[in-house]
C-alpha positions, 0 to 999 in steps of 0.5 A, a space after each residue: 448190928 444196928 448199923 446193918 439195921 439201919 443201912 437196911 432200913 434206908 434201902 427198904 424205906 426208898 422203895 416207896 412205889 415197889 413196897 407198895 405195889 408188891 405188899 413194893 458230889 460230882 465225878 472225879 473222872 474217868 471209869 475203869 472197866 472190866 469184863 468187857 464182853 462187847 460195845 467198846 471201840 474197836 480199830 478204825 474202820 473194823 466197827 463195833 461188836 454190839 453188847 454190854 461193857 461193865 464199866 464203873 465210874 466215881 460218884 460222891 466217893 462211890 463206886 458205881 458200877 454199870 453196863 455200857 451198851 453200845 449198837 454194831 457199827 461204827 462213828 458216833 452214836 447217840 447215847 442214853 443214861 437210863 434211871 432206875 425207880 426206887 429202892 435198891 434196884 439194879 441196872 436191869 431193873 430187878 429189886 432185891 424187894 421183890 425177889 424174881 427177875 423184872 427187867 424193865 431197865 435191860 429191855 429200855 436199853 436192848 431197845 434203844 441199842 436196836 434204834 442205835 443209840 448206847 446206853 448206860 445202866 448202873 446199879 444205884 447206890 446199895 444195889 446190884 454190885 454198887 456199894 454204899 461207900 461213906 454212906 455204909 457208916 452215915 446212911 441218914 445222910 442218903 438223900 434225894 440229892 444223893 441220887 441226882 448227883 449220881 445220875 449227872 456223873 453217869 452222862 459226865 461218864 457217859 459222854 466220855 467214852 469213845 464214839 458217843 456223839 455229845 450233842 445227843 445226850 438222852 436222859 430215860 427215866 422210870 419210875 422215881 428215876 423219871 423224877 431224877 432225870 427231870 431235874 438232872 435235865 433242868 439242874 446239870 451242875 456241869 454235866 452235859 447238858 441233855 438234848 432229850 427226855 423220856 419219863 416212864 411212868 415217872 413221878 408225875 406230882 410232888 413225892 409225898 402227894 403220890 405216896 399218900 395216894 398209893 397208901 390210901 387204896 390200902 388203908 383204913 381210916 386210922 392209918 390214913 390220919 397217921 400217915 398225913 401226920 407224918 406227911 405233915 411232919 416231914 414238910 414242916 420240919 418237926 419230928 415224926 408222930 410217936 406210935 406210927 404202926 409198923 407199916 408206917 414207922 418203915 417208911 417214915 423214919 429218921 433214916 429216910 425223913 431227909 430224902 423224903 423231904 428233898 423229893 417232895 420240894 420238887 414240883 414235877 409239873 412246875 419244874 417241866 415248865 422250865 426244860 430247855 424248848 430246844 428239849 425233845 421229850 417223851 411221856 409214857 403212862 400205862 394203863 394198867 399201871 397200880 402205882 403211877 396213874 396216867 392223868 396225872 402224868 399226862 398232866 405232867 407232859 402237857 406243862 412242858 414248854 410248847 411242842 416239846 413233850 409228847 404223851 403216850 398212853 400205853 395199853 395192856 402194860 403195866 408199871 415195869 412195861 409188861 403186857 397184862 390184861 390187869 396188874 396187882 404186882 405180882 406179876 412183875 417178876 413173871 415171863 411176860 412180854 415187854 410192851 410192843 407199843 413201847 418199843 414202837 413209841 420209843 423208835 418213833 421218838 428217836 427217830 424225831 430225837 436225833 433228827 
């Protein structure tokens, strides 16, 4: 029982940016796959079946489990590893935090597959059909690192598989996931390097700074003072503040303090300063977005080397790119139309992208 509460809480207490919005090792080889419903290579000269593939691949002793989309055709094709936000969030994008179906992350990749570029989506660690492995037994060692290594085993994975042109490799993150892309870009650890970037609504300031700003909005006086304590706590290394109330102790606990302050010691805007120029890449805000405000991510994509970011601001869409004249997040999960100026913004960068 405790060690269900606590693999709980582990999962409850990453999904910062939903619990507040809707209140929101390396690989070790190739994947099996199974079910193969479309995507994989066939016969010289027959083309490719457009559609999803469930693959799986190791990361840390994980299995993780996927989708591989792959465009109708046939010969190499560029290819995308897209990122999921935080907390236990799926390959389509959809939380078991916030029950209904979002779809941000199945959208990106019907996106990409119609600009002819595969994809791969995975169910993160704890999520979808993605157990937890070793952690199961050890949750208070998830970290932030946990989370990179799994993103850099997905494009080794990736880059694998038949018919994915390896000299365009694009790293799409939303959310949270636009901060593990960041990083997995600058910090390979042997994977393939990647030619390409495209951050959406992506952490755009240090971890715990954006936590405090979406806490504030919600909180009085009081609970704001215990939240900077804790704040506080995590980046010095002392033990979190007794009596922190319950929507607090949630957040900041044993259970998550080492991811938190793994997270927080990347500086989104000094570690952009550092991408590859021969890096094309894309920042997207939107406007109506409650979690993940568009100065600061514009901020974000002017510290980029010289020419290599471009910025879009994306009207009526909100976190999870969906059209909306505003946004309280409950609308997340509603039948709405994805954002039409993201799919135009994303052609018109692959398009730059693969040159």
């Amino acid at each position: 029982m405790e060690r269900r509460r606590r693999v709980a809480a582990v999962a409850a207490s990453l999904a910062l940016v939903l619990l507040f919005a809707a209140c929101s090792s390396s690989s070790t080889g190739p994947a099996t796959s199974a079910d193969q419903s479309g995507g994989l290579p066939t016969p010289k000269g027959k083309g490719r079946t457009a559609g999803d593939t469930e693959v799986s691949f190791d990361s840390g002793g994980v299995t993780v489990r996927g989708s591989l989309r792959m465009p109708a055709g046939a010969g190499l094709v560029p290819a995308a590893v897209i990122l999921a936000g935080s907390g236990p969030t799926d390959r389509d994008g959809n939380s078991t935090l916030v029950p209904g179906e979002i779809g941000t992350l199945s959208f990106l990749a019907k996106q990409l597959e119609a600009d002819g570029v595969a994809s791969l989506r995975y169910d993160k660690l704890g999520a979808g059909k993605t157990g937890l492995g070793p952690y199961a037994t050890k949750p208070n060692e998830i970290d932030f690192n946990v989370f990179v290594q799994e993103a850099r085993d997905a494009l080794t994975f990736l880059a694998a598989q038949p018919d994915i042109d390896t000299t365009k490799l694009l790293l799409v993150g939303h959310s949270e996931g636009g901060l593990i892309a960041l990083v997995a870009s600058v910090d390979p650890r042997g994977a393939p390097g990647a030619t390409g970037l495209v951050l959406v609504n992506p952490v755009p300031m240090r971890y715990l700074d954006l936590l405090a700003a979406q806490i504030r909005p919600k909180a009085d006086t009081n609970t704001m003072v215990l939240a900077q304590r804790a704040i506080d706590a995590v980046r010095a290394g002392r033990a979190l503040p007794a009596g922190l109330p319950p929507a607090l102790s949630s957040l900041f606990s044993p259970a998550t303090v080492t991811f938190l302050r793994q997270a927080d010691q990347v500086d989104p805007v000094s570690l952009a300063g550092t991408v590859d120029p021969s890096v094309k890449a894309l920042v997207v805000c939107s406007d109506k977005d409650i979690q993940v405000p568009c100065a600061p991510v514009q901020a974000l994509a002017n510290a980029f080397p010289s020419d290599i970011a471009t910025f879009v601001s994306l009207a009526g869409t909100d976190h999870v790119l969906k059209e909306v004249t505003a946004s309280d997040g409950t609308e997340y999960t509603r039948s709405l139309p994805f954002s039409t100026q993201m799919k135009d913004e994303l052609k018109q960068f692959v398009d730059r992208w693969r040159g």
